[in-house]
C-alpha positions in Angstrom: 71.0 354.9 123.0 72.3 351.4 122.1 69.7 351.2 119.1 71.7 352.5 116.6 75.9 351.2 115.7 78.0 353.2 116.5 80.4 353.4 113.8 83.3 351.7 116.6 85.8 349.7 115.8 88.2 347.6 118.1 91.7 348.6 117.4 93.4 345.9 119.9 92.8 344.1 123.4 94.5 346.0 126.3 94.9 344.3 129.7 94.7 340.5 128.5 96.7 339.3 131.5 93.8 340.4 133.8 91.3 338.1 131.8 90.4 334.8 133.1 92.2 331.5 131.3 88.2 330.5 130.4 88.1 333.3 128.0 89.6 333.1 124.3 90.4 336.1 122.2 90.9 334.7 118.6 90.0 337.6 116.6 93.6 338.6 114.8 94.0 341.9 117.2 96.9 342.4 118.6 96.9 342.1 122.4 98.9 343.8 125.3 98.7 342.4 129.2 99.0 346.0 130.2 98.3 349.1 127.9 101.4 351.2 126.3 101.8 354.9 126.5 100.0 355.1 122.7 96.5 353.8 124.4 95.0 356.3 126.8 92.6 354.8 129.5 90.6 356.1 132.0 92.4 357.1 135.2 91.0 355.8 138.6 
């Protein structure tokens, strides 16, 4: 359920070069255009 927080927090922004140029990311995180070995995503 989405009714509670769930205690997240956003480390960094991975795949920035896929965004569109009409969105901003100003919130002082780094940011990668791809990921690096240290951030695992989902294969597929």
């Amino acid at each position: 359920s989405f009714e509670r927080p769930s205690g997240l927090t956003a480390e960094s922004h991975i795949f920035v070069g896929d965004k569109g140029d009409y969105y901003s990311i100003e919130d002082g995180l780094p940011q990668f255009e791809k990921s690096t070995p240290s951030i695992k995503v989902a294969d597929g």
